[in-house]
Phi, psi and omega in degrees: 000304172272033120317308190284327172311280213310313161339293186306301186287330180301306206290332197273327178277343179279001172256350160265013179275141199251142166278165212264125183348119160302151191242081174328338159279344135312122199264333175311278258269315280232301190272338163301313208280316154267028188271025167243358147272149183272170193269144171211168175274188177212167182229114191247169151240224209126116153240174171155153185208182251250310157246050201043165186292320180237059175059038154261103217251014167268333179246078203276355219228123161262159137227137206265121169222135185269112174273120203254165216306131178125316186319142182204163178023090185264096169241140190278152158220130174239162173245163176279334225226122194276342179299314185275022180303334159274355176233100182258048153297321178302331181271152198246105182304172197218088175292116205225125155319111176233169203196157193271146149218186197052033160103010194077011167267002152205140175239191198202122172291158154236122171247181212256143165350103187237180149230148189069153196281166188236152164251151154264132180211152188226132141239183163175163207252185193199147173327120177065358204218100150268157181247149175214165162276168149281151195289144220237118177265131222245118201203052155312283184308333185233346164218085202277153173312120181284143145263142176173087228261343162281352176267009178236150196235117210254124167269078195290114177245058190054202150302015163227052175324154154220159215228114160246167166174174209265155159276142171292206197292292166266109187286056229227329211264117176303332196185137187283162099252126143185201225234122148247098162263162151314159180323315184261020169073025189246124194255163199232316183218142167220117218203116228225147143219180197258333195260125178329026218207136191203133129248138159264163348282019212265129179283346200278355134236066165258135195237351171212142194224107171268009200271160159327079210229024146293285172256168200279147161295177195200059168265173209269136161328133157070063190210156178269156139220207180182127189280144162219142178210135206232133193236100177281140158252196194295334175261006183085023206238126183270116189263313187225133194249097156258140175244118183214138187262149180237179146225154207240034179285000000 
């Protein structure tokens, strides 16, 4: 008989054991928490090296996402562990500076010094909808972002430059993006291909378009701009970074 009590009182507490709190800095707990939203995706990167891409060596690590109109509460989360890239359970929210750049058509965390490589996942909701990316391995330390401004090569054709280049040091890379802005970094087309080769405006190997396309872009005759383009691989890690100014004289 008092087997059967104690039976009876174990049984009565493991079915009053309450489950353990979901945790918003957590991104498993974090998109459960939100699972009355529909789910969608977002398009991130990384890049980055020892003193950084744009000479912040306290910020060696950008990670780049495009938020598209509507985007609000933009947050990072990271793992530690390259292994654990699928399970986001792992992820940690992170508070990382982060800043608008190109007019805010694309923004960016700055993260901070690590070791050994990071995984990355950025969200951020939209009326009815959180986004989350696929997760971005973040390889300062072990493959750093090449800069070199010497593999692309500029066809000033008036208002319609065309624009090539080379893969760099690593040769890993799937798919292109890239930024035509002014002088001053206020952007005008943004635009990914698979082939090493971008004019402008021409769409016909563009595999993605952020640009504004109400209306067409344009530039003006006898004007400074500046190319910018970033050579990604398949895990979202920017192997090669260029910046380079043109003119449309």
């Amino acid at each position: 008989m008092k087997n059967l009590i104690l039976l009876s009182i174990l049984l009565l507490a493991f079915s009053c054991k309450k489950e353990p709190a979901l945790q918003e800095n957590i991104l498993a707990d974090y998109l459960e928490l939100n699972k009355s939203l529909e789910s969608a995706d977002l398009v991130a990167c990384a890049g980055g090296k020892a003193d950084g891409l744009f000479g912040a060596g306290t910020e060696p690590t950008a990670v780049f996402f495009y938020p598209i109109e509507g985007a609000t509460d933009f947050r990072y989360f990271e793992a530690e562990n390259v292994a654990d890239s699928l399970d986001f359970s792992k992820y940690i929210a992170k508070e990382l500076p982060s800043e608008p750049i190109f007019n805010g058509y694309l923004w960016k965390f700055n993260n901070v010094s690590f070791s050994g490589e990071r995984m990355g996942v950025v969200t951020y909701k939209t009326p009815g909808r959180i986004h989350a990316c696929a997760p971005v391995r973040q390889k300062t330390y072990v493959k750093p972002t090449e800069i070199n401004t010497s593999l692309a090569s500029v066809i000033e054709n008036g208002v319609n430059p065309s624009f090539t280049w080379e893969d760099g040091l690593i040769d890993e890379s799937v798919i292109y993006f890239q930024v035509i802005s002014d002088v001053d970094g206020n952007f005008i087309s943004g635009t990914y291909t698979i082939e090493k080769q971008f004019t402008f405006y021409d769409l016909s190997n563009v595999v993605f378009n952020i640009t504004d396309t109400t209306a067409v872009p344009t530039l003006e005759p006898n004007q400074d701009y500046k190319f910018t383009m970033m050579a990604v691989s398949e895990d979202n890690w920017v192997n090669l970074f260029i910046e380079k100014e043109f003119s449309t004289n």
